[in-house]
LORO-147385 format. One record per residue: x, y negated, z of N, C-alpha, C, O in turn; residue in three letters. Coordinates in pm, 1 decimal. Atoms other than C-alpha are relative to their C-alpha. Example, Ala and Ser with C-alpha at 12.3 -4.5 7.8 and 13.67 -1.06 7.14 Angstrom:
2
       nc1       nc2       nc3      cac1      cac2      cac3       cc1       cc2       cc3       oc1       oc2       oc3  residuo
      89.0     119.0       0.0    1230.0     450.0     780.0      90.0    -120.0       0.0     193.6    -118.1      66.5      ALA
     -82.0     119.0      -6.0    1367.0     106.0     714.0     -77.0    -109.0      73.0     -26.1    -219.8      89.9      SER
% end
This chain:
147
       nc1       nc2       nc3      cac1      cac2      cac3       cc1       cc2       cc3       oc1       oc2       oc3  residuo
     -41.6    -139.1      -7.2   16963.2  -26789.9    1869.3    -122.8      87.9      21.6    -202.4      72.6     114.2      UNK
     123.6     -85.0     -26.4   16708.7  -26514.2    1813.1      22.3     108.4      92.9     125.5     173.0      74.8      UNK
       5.4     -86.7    -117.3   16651.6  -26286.3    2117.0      29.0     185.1     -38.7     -38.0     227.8    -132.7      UNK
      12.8     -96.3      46.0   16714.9  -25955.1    2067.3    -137.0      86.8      71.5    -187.8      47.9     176.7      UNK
      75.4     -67.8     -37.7   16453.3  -25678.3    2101.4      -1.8      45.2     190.0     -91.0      44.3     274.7      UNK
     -19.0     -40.1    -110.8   16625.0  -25555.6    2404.9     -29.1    -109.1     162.0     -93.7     -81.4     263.0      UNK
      73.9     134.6     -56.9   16587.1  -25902.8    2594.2    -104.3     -42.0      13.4    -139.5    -107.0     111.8      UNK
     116.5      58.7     -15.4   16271.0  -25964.9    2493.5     -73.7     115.0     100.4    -182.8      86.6     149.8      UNK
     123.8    -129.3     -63.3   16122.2  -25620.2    2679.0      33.6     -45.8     145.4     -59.1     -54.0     226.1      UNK
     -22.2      43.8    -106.6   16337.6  -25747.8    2978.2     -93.1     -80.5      77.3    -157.5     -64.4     180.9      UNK
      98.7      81.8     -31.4   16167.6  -26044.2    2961.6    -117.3      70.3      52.4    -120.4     115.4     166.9      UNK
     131.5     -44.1      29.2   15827.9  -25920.9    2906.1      -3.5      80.9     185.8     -98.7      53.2     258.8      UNK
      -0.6     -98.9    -138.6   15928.6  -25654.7    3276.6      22.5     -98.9      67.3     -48.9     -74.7     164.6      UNK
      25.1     109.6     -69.8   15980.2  -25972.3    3437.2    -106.5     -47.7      26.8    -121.4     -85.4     143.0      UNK
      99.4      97.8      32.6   15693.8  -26129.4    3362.8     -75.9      80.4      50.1    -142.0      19.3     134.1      UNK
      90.9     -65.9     -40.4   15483.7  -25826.5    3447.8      14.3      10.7     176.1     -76.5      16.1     259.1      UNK
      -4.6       4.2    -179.5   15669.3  -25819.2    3826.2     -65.4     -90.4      55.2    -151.5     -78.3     142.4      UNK
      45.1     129.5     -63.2   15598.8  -26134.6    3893.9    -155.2     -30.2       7.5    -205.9    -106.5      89.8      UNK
     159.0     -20.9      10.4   15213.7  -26070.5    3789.8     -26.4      64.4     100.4    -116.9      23.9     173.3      UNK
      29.9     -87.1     -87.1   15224.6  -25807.5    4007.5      39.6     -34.5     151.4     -35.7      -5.6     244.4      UNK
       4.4      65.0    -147.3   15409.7  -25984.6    4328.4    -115.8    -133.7      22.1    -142.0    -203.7     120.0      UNK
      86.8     160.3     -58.1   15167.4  -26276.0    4303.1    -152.6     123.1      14.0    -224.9     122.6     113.6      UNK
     141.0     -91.5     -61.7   14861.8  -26009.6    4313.5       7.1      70.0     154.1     -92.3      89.1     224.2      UNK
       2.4     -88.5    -110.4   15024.2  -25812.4    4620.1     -22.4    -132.8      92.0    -116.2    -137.2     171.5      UNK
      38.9     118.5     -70.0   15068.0  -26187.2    4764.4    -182.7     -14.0      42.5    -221.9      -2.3     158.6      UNK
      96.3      -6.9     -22.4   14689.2  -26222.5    4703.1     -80.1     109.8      52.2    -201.4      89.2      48.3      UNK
      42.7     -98.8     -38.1   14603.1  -25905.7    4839.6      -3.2      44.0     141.2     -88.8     106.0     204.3      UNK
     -61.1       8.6    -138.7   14812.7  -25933.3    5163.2    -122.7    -115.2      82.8    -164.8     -92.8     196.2      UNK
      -8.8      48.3     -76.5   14666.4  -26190.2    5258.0    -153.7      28.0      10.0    -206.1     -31.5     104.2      UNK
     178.1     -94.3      -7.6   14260.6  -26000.2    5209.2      60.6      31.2      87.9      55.7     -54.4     176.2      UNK
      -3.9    -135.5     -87.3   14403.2  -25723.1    5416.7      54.2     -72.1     148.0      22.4     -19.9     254.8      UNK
     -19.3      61.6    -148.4   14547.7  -25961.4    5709.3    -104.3     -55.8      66.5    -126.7     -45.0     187.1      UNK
     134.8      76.9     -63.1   14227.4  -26170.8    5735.9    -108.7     146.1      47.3    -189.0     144.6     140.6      UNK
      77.5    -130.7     -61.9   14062.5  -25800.3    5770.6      26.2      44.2     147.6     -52.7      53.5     241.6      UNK
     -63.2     -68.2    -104.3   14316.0  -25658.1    6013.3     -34.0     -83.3     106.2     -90.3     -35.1     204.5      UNK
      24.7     122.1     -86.5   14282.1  -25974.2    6200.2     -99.9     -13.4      97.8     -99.2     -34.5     219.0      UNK
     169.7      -3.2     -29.8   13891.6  -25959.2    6207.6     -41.9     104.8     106.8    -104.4     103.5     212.9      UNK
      47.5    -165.7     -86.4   13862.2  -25602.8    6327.6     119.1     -23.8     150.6      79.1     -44.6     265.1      UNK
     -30.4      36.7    -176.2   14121.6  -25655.5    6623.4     -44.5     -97.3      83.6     -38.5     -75.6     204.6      UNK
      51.1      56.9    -105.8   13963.3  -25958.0    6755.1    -167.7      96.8      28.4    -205.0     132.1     140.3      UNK
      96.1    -109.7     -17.7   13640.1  -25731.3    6702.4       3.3      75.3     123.9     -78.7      75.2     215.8      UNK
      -0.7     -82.1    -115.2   13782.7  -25491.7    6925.3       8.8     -67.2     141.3     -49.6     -23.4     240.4      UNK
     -72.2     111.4     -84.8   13937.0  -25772.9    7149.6    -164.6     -21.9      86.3    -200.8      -1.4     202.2      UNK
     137.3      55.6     -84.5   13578.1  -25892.5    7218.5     -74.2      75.9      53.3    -164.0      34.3     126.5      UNK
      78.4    -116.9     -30.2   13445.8  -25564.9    7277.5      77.9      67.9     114.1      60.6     187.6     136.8      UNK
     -62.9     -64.2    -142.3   13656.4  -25494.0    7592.7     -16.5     -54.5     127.5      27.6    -167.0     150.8      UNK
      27.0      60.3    -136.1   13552.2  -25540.3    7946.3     106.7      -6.2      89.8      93.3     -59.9     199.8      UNK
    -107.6     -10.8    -135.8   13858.1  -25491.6    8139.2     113.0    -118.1     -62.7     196.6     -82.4    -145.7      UNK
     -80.5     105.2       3.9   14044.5  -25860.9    8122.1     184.4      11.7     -41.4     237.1     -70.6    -116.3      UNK
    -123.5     -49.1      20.6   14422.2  -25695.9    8117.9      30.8      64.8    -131.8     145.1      54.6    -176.3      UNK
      -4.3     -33.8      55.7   14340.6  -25514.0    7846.5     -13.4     -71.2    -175.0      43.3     -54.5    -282.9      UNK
      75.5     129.8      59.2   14155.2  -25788.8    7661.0     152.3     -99.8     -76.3     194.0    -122.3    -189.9      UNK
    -175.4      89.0     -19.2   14514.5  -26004.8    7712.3      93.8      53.5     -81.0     135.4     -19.0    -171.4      UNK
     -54.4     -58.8     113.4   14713.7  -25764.0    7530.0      19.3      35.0     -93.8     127.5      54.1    -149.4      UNK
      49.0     -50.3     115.5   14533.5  -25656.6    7269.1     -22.6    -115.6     -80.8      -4.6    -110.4    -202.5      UNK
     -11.6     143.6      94.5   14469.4  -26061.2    7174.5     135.9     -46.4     -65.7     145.6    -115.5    -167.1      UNK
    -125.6      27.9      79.6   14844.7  -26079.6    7113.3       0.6      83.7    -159.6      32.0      15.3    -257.0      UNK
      -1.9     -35.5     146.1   14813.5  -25819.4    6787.8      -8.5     -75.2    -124.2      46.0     -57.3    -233.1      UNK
      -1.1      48.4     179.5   14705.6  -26052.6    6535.9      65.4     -99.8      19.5      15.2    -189.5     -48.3      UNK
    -102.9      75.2      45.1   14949.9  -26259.8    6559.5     154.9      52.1     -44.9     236.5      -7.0    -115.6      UNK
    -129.9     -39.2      73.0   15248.2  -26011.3    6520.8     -75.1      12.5    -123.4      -2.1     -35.8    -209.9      UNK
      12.4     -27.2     109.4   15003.7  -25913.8    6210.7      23.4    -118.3    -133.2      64.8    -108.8    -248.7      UNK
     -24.0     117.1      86.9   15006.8  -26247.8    6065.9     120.7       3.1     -23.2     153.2      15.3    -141.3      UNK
    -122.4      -0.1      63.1   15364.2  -26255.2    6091.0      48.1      77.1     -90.6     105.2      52.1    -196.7      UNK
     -69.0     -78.4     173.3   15450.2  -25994.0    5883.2     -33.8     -14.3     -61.7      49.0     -29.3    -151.5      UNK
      44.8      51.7     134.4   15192.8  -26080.0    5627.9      92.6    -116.3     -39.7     146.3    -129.1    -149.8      UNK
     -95.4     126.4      66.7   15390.8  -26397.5    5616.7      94.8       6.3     -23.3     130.2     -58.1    -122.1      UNK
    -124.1     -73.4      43.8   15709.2  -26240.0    5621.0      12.0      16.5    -137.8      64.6     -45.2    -230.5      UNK
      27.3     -54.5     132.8   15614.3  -26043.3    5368.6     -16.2     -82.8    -134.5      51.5     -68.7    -236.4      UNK
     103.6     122.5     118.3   15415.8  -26316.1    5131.8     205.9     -86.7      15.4     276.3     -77.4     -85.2      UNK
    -128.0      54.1      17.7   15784.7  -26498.4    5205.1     103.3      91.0    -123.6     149.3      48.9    -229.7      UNK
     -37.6     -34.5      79.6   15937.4  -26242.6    5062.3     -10.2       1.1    -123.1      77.6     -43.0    -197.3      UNK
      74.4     -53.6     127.5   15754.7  -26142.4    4776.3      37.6    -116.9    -114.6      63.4     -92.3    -232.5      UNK
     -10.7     112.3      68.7   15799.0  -26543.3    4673.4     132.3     -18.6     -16.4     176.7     -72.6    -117.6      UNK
    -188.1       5.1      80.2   16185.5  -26529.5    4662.3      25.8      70.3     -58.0     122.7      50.7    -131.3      UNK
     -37.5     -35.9     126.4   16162.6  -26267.2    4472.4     -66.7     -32.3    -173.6     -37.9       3.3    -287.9      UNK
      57.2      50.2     115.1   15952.1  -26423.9    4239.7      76.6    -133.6     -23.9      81.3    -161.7    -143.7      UNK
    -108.3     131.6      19.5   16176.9  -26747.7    4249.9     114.4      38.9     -78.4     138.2     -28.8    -178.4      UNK
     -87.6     -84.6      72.9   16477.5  -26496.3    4135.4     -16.3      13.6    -125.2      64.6      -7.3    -215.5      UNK
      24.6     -48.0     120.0   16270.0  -26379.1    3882.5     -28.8     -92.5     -99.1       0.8     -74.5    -217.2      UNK
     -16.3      93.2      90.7   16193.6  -26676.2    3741.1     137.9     -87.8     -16.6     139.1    -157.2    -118.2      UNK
    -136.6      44.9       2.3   16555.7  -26814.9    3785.2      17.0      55.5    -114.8       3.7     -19.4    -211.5      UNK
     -55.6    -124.7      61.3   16655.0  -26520.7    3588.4     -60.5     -54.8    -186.8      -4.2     -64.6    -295.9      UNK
      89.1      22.2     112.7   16377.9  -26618.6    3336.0      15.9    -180.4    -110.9      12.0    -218.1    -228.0      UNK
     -90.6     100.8      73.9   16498.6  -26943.5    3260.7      80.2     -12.1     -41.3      96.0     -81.2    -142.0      UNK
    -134.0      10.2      99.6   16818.1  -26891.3    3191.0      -0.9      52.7     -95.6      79.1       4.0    -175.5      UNK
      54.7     -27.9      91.1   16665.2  -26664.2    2940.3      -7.8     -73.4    -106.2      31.6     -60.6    -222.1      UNK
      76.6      88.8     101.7   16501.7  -26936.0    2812.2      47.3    -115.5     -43.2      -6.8    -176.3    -135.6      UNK
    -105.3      76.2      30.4   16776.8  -27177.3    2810.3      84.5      18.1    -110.5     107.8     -72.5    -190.6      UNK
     -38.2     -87.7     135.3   16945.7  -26960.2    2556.6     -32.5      58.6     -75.2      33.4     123.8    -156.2      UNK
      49.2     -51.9     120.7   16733.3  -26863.0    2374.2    -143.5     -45.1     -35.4    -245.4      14.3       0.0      UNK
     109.3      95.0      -0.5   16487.1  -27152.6    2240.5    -174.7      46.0     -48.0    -268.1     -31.9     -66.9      UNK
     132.2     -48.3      87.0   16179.7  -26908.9    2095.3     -85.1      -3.9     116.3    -206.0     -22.2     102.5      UNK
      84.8     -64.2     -85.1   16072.8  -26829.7    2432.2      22.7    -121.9     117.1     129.9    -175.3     145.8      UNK
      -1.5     158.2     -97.7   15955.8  -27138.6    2708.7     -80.7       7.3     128.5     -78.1     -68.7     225.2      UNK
     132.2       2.6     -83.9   15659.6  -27007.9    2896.1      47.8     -69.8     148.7      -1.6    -175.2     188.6      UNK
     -22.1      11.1    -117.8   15849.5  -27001.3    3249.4      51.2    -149.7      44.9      11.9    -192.3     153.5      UNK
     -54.7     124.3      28.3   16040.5  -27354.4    3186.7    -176.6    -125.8     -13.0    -211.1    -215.5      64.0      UNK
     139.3      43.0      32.5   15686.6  -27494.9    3070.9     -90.5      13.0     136.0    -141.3     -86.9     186.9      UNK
      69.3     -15.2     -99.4   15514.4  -27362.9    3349.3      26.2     -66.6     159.3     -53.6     -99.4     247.1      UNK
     -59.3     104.2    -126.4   15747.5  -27537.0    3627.7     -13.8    -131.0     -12.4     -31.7    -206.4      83.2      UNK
       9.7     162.7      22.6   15732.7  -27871.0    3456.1    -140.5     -13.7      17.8    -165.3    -109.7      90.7      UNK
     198.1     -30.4     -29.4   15322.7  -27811.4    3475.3     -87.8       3.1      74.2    -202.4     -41.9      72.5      UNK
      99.0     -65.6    -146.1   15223.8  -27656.6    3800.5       8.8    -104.5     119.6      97.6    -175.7     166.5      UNK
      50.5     116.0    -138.5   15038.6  -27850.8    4087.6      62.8      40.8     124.6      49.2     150.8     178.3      UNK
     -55.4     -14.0    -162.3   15213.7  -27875.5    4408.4     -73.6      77.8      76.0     -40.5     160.4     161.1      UNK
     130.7    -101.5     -94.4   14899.5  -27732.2    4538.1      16.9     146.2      -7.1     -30.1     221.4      78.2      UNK
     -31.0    -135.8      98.6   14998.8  -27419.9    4354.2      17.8     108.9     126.7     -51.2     199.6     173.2      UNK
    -128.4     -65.4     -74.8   15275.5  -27304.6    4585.5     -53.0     -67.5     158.0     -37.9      15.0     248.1      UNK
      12.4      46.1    -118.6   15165.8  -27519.8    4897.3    -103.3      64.2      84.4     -93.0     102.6     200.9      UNK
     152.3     -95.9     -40.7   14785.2  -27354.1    4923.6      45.4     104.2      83.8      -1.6     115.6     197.0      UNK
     -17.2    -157.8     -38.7   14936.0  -27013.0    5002.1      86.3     -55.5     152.3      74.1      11.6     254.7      UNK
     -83.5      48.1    -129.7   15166.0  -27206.8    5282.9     -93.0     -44.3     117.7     -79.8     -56.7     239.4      UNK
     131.0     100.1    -111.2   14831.8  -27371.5    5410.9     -54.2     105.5      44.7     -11.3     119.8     159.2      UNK
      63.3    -118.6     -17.8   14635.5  -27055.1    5444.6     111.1      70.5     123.1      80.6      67.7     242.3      UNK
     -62.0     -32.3    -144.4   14950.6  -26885.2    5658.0       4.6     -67.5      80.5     -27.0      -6.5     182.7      UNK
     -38.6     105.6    -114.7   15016.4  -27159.4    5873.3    -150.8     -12.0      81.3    -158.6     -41.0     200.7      UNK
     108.6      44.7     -87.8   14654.8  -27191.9    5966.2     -43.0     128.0      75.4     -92.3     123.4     188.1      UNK
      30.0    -110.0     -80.1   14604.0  -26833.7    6049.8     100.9      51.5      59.9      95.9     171.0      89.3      UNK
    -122.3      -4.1     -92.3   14950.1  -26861.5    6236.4     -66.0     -77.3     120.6     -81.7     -28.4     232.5      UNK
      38.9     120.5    -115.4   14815.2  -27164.0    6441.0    -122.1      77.3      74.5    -110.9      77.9     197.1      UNK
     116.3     -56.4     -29.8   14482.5  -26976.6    6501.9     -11.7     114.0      70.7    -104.5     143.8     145.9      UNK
      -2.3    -127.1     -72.5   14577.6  -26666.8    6617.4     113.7      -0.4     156.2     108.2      66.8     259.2      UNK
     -79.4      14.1    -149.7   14892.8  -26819.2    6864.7    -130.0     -93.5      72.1    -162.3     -62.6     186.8      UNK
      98.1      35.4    -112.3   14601.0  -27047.1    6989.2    -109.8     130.5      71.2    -113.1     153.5     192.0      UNK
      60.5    -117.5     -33.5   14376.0  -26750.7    7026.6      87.9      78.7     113.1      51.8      48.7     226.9      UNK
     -91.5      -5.4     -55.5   14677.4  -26559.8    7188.5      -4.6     -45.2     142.1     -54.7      10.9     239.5      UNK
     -53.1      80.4    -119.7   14797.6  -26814.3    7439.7    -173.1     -67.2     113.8    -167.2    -102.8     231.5      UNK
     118.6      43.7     -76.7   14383.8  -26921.8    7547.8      -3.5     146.5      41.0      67.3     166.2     139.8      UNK
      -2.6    -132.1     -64.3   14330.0  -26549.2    7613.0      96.5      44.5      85.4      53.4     102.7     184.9      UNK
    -125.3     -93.8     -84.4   14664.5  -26421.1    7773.0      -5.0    -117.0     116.8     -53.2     -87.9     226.2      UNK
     -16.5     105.8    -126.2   14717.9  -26753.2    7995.0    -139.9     -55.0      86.4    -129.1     -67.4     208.4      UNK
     106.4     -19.8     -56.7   14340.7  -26820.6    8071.1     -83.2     102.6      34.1    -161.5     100.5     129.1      UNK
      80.1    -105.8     -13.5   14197.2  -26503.3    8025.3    -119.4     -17.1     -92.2    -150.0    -124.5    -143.9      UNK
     116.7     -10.3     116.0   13890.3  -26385.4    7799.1     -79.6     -47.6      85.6    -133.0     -20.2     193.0      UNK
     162.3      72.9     -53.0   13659.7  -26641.3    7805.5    -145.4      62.0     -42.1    -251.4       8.6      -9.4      UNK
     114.6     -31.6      23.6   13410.5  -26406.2    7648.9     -49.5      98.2     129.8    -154.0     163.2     125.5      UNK
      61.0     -36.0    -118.8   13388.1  -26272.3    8007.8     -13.2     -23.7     125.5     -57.6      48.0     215.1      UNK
      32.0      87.0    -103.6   13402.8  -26535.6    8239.1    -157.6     -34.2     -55.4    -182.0    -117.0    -143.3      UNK
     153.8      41.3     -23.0   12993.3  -26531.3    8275.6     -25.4     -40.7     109.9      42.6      12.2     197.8      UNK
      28.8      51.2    -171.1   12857.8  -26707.4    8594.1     -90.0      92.0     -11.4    -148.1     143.2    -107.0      UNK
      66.5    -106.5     -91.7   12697.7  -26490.1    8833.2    -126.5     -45.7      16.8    -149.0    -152.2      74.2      UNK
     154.2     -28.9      -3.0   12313.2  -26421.4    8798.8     -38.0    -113.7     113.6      36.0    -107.2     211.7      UNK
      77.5      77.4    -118.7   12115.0  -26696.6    9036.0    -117.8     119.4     122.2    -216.0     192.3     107.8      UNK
      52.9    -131.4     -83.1   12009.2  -26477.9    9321.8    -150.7    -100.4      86.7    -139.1    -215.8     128.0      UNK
      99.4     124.6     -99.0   11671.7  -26645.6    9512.7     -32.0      91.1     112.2     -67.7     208.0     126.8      UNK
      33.8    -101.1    -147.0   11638.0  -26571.4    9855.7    -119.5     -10.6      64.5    -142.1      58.1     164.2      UNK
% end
């Protein structure tokens, strides 16, 4: 069965979302490793311990929403390729998305899982050593005094 015109542009706006959620994916997750950077930045740059403690919790709500987010973004790209197969189920001219699942490395889809999870783990360790021990970047021992 040949596709009609109108189908194929569908297609084609599919295909461009999904270009475009896998770039915001890659983009999110620049701008978290930034956000990240610059609050422990600040984090390390504070002398008053209480303050220090609080401010180390931030990047970890930030991670979460990046991951949230990056979650999202991937079910709707799962949709969209759902959507895109059945396309392509019925109508044999067009295969790319079908082709591309039988194809792609586990690594593909797992990488982007490895990357959150490690700057999940990294930032609740960060977190929980700061808030429950306190900033070790200002436990200094006290000057040797000679009498």
């Amino acid at each position: 069965m040949k596709a009609s015109p109108l189908l194929l542009e569908e297609y084609k706006n599919c295909k461009q979302q999904i270009l475009e959620d896998i770039k915001w994916m890659d983009q999110l997750e620049v701008y978290v490793v930034g956000a990240v950077a610059t609050v422990y930045v600040f984090v390390f740059a504070q002398k008053e311990p209480t303050l220090a403690k609080l401010i180390s919790i931030i990047p970890l709500f930030v991670v979460c929403a990046g991951a949230l987010r990056t979650a999202a973004l991937d079910s709707t790209i799962g949709v969209l390729n759902d959507y895109l197969v059945k396309i392509e189920k019925q109508h044999t001219d067009v295969g790319y998305t079908q082709f591309y699942r039988l194809s792609r490395s586990p690594t593909m889809k797992t990488s982007r899982y490895i990357v959150w999870g490690t700057l999940l783990f990294l930032s609740i360790s960060f977190a929980f050593v700061t808030f429950f021990w306190g900033p070790f970047w200002l436990n200094q021992a006290a000057p040797c005094r000679s009498k």
